[in-house]
Biopython code that builds the backbone (N, CA, C, O; Angstrom):
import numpy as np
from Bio.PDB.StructureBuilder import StructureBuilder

atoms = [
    (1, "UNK", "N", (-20.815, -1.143, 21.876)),
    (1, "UNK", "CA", (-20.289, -1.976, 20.807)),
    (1, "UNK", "C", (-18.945, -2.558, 21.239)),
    (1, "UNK", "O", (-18.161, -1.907, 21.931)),
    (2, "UNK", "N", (-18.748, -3.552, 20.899)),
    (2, "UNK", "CA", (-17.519, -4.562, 21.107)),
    (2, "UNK", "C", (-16.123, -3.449, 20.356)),
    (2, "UNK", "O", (-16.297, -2.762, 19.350)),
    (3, "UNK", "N", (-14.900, -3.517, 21.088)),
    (3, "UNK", "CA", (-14.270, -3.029, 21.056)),
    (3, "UNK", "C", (-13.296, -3.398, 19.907)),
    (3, "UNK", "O", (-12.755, -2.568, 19.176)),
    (4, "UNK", "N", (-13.113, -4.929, 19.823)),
    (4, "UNK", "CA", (-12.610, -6.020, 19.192)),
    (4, "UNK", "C", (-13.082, -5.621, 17.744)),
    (4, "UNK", "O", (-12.252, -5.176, 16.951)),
    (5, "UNK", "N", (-14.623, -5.798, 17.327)),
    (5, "UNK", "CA", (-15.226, -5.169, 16.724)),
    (5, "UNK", "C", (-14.381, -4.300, 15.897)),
    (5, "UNK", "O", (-13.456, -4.415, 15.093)),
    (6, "UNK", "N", (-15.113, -3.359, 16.452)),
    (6, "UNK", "CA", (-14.378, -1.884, 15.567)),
    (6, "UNK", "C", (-12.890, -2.006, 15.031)),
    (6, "UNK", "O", (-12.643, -1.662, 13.875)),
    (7, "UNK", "N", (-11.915, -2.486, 15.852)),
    (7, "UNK", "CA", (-10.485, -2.060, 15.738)),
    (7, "UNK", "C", (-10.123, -3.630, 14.559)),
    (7, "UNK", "O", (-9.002, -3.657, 14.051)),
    (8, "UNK", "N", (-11.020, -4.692, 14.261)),
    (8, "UNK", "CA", (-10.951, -4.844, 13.283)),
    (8, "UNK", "C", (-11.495, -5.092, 11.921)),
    (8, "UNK", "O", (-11.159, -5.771, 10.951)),
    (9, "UNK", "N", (-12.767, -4.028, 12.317)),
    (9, "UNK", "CA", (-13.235, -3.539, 10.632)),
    (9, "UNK", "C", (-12.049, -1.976, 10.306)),
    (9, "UNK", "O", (-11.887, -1.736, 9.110)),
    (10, "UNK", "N", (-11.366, -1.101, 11.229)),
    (10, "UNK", "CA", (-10.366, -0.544, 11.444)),
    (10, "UNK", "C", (-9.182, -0.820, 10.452)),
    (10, "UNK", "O", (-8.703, -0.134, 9.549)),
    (11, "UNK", "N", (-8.788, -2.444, 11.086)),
    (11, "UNK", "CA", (-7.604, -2.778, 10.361)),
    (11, "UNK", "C", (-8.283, -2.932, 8.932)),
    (11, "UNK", "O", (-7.974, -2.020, 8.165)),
    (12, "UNK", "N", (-9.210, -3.966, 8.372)),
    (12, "UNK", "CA", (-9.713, -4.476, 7.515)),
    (12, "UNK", "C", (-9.570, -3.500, 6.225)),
    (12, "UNK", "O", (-8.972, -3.718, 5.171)),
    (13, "UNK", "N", (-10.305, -2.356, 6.633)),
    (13, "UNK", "CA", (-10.180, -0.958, 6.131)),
    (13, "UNK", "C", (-9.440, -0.363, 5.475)),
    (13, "UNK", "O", (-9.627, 0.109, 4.354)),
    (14, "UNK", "N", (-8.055, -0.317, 6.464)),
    (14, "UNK", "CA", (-6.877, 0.328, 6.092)),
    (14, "UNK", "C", (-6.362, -0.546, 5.623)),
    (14, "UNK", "O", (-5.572, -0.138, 4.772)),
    (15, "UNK", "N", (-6.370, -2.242, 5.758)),
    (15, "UNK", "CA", (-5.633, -2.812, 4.497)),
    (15, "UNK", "C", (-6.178, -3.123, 3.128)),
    (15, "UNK", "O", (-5.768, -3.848, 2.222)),
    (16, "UNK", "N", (-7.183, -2.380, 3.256)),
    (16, "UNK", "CA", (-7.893, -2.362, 1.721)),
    (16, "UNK", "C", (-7.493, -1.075, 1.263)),
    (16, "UNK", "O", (-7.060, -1.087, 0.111)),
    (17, "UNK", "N", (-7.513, 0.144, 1.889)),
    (17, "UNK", "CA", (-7.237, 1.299, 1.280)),
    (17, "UNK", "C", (-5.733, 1.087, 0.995)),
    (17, "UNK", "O", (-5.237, 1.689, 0.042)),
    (18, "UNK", "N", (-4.901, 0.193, 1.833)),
    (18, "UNK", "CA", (-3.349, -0.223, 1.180)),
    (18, "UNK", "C", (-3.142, -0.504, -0.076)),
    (18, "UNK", "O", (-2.466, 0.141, -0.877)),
    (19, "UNK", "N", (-4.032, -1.972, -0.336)),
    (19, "UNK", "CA", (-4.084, -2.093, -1.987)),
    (19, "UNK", "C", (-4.882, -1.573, -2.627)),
    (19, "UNK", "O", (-4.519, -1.594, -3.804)),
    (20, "UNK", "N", (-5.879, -1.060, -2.491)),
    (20, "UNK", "CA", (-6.637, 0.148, -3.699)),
    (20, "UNK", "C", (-5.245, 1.347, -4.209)),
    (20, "UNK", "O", (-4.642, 1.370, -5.281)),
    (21, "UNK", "N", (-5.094, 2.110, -3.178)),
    (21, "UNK", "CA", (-4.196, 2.997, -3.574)),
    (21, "UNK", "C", (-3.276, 2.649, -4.750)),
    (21, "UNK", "O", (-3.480, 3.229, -5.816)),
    (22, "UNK", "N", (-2.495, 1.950, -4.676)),
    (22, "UNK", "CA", (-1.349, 1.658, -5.391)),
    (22, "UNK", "C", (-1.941, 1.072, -6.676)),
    (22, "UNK", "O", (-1.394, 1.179, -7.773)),
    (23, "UNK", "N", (-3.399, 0.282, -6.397)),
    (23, "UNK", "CA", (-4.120, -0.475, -7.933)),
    (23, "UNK", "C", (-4.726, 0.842, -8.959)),
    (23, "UNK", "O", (-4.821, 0.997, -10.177)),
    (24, "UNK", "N", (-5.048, 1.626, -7.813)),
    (24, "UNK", "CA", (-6.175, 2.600, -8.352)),
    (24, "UNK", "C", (-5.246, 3.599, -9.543)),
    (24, "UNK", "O", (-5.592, 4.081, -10.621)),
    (25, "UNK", "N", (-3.936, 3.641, -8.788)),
    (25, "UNK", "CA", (-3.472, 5.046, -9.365)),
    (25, "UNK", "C", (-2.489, 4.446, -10.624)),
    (25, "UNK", "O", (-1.709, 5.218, -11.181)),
    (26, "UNK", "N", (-2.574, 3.128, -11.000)),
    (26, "UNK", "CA", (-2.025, 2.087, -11.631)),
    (26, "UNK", "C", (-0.159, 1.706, -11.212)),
    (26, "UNK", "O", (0.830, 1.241, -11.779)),
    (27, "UNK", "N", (-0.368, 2.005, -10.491)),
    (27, "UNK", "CA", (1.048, 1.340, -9.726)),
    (27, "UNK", "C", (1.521, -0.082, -9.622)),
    (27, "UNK", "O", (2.577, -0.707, -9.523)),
    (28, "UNK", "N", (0.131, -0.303, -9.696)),
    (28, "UNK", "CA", (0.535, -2.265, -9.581)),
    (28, "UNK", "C", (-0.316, -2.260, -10.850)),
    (28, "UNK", "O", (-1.225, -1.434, -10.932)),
    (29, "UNK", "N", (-0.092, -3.120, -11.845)),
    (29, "UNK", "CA", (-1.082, -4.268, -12.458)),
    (29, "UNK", "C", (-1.776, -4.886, -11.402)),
    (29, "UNK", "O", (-1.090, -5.367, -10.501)),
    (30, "UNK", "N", (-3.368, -4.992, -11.314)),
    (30, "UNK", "CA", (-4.516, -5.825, -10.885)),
    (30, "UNK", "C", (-3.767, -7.397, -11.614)),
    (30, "UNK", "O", (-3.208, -7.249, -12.701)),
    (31, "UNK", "N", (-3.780, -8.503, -11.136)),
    (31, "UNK", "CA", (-3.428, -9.570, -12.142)),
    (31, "UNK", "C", (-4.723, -10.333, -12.996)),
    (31, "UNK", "O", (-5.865, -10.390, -12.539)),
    (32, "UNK", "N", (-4.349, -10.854, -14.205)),
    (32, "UNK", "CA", (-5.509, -10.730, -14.984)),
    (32, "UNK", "C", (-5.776, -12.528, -14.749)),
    (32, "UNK", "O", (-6.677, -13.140, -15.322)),
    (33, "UNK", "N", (-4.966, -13.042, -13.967)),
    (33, "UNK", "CA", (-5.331, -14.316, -14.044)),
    (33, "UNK", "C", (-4.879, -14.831, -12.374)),
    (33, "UNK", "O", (-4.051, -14.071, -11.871)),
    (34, "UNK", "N", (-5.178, -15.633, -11.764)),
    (34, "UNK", "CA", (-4.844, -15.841, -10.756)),
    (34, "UNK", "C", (-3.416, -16.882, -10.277)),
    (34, "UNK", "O", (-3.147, -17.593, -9.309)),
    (35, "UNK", "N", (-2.787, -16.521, -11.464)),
    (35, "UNK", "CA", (-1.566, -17.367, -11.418)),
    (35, "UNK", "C", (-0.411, -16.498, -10.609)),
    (35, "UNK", "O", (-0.380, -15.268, -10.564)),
    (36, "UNK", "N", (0.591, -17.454, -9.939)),
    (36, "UNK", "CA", (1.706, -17.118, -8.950)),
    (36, "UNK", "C", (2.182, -15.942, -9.343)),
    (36, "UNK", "O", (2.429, -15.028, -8.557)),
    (37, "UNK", "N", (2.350, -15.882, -10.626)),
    (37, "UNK", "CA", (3.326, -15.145, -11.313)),
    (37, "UNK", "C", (2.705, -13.421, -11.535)),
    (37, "UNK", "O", (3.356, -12.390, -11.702)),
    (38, "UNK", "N", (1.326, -13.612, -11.463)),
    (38, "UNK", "CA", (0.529, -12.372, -12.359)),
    (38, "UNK", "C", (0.237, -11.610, -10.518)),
    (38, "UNK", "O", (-0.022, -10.435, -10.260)),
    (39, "UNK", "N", (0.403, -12.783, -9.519)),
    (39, "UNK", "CA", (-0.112, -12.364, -8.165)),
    (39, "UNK", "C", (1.166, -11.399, -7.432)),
    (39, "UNK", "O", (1.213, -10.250, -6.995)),
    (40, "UNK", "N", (2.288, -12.683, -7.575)),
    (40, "UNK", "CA", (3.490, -11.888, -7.644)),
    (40, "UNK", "C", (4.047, -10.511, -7.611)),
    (40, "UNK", "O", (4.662, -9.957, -6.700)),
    (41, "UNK", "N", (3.623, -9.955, -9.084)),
    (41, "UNK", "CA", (3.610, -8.717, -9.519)),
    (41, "UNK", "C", (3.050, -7.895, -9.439)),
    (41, "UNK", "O", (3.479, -6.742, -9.465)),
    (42, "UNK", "N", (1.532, -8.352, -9.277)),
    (42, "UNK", "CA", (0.849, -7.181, -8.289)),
    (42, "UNK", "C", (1.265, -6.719, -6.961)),
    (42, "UNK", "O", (1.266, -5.506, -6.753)),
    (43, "UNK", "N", (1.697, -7.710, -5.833)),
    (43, "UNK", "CA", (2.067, -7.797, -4.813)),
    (43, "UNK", "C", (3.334, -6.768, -4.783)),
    (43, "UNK", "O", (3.598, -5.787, -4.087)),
    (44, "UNK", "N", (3.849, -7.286, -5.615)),
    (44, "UNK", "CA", (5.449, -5.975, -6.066)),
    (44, "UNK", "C", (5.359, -4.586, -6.414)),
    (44, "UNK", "O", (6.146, -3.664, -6.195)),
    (45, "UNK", "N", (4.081, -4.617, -7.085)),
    (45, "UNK", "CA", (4.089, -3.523, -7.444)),
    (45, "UNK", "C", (3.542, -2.404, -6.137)),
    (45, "UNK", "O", (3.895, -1.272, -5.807)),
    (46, "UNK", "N", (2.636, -3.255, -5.685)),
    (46, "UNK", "CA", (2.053, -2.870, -4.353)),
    (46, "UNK", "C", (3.463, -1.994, -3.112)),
    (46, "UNK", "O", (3.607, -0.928, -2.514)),
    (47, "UNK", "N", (4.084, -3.085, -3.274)),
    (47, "UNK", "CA", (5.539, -3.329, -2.139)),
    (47, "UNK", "C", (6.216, -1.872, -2.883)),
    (47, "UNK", "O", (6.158, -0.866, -2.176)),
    (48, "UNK", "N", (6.836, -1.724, -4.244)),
    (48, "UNK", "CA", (7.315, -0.760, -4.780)),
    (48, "UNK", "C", (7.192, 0.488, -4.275)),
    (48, "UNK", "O", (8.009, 1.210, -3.705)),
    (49, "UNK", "N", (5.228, 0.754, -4.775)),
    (49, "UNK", "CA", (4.363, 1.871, -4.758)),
    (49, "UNK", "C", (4.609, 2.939, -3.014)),
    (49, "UNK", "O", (4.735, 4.145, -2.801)),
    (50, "UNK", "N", (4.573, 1.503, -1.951)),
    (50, "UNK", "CA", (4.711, 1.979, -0.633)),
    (50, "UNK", "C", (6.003, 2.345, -0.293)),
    (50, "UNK", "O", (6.326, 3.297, 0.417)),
    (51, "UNK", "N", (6.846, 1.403, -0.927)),
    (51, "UNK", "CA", (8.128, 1.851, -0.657)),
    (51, "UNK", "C", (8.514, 3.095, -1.288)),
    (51, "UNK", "O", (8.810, 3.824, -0.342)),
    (52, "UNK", "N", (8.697, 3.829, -2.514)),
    (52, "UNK", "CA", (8.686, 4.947, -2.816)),
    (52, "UNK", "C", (8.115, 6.186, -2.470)),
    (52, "UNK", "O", (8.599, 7.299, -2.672)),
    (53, "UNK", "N", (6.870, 5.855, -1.843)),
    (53, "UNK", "CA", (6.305, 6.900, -1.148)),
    (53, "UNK", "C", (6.964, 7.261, 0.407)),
    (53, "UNK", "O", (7.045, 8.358, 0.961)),
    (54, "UNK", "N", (7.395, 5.920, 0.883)),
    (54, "UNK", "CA", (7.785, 6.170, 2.530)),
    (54, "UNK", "C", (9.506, 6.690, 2.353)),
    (54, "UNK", "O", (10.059, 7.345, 3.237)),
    (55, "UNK", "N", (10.040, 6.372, 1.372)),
    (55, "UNK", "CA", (11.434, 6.690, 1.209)),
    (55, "UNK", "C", (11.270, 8.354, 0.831)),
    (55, "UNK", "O", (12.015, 9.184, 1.353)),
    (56, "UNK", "N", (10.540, 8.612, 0.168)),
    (56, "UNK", "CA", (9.880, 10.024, -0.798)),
    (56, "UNK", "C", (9.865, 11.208, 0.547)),
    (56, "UNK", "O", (10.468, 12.281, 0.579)),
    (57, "UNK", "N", (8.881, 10.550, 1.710)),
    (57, "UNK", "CA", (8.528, 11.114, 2.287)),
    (57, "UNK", "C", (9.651, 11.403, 3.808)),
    (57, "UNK", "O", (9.503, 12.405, 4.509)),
    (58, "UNK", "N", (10.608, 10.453, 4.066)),
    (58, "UNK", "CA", (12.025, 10.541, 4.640)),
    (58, "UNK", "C", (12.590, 11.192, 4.250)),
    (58, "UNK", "O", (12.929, 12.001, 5.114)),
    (59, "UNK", "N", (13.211, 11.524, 2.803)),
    (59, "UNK", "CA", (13.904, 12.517, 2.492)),
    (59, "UNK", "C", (13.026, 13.861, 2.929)),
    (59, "UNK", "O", (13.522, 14.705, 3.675)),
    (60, "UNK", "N", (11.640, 13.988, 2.381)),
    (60, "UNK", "CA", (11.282, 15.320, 2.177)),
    (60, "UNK", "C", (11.574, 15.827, 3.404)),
    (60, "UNK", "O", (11.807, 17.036, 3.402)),
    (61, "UNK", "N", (11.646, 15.119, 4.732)),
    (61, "UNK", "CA", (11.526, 15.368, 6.270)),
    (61, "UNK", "C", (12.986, 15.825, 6.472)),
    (61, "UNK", "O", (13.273, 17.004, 6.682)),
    (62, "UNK", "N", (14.166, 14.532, 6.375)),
    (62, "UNK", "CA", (15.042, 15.064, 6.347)),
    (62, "UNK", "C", (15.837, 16.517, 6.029)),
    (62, "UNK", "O", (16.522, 17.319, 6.664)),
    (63, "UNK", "N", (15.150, 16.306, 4.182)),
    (63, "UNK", "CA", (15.948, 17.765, 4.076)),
    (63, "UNK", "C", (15.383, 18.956, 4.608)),
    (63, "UNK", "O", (16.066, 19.971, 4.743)),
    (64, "UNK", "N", (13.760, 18.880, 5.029)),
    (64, "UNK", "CA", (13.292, 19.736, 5.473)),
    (64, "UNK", "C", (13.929, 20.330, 7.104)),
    (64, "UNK", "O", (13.479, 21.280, 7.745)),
    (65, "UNK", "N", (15.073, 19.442, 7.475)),
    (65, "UNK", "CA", (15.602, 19.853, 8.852)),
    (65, "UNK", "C", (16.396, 19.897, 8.947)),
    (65, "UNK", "O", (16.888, 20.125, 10.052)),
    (66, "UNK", "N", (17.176, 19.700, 7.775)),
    (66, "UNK", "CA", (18.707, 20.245, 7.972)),
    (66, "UNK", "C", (18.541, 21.497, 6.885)),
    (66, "UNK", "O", (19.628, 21.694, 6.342)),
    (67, "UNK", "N", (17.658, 22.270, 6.475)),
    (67, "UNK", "CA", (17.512, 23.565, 5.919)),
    (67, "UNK", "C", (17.703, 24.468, 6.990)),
    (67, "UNK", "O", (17.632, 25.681, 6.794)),
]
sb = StructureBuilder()
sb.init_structure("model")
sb.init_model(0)
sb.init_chain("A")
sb.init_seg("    ")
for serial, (resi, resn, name, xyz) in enumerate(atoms, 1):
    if name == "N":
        sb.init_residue(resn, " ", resi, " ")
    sb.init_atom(name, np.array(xyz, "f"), 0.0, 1.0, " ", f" {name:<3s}", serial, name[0])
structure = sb.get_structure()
């Protein structure tokens, strides 16, 4: 199988499990209309959801090594 292939149903994948996560667990509003504004905010909320988790997960590391 083509190598190309795989590594991007791979990516495809993981950038769907990107925005499910954050839609699923209601972190973002889904937008109910396809306007700038409703897309916007999903997109933010998306951006938020990841950002709190990767900041979340820096500290936990951090303090876990200066204990």
């Amino acid at each position: 199988m083509n190598w190309r292939r795989i590594i991007t149903i791979i990516i495809l994948v993981l950038q769907l499990v990107a925005v499910l996560i954050p839609t699923l667990a209601h972190e973002a509003r889904f937008p109910s209309s396809l306007s700038a504004q409703d897309i916007g905010q999903w997109f933010g909320g998306i951006y938020r959801y990841w950002r709190e988790v990767f900041v979340g997960a820096i500290q936990a590391v951090t303090e876990g090594t200066t204990e």
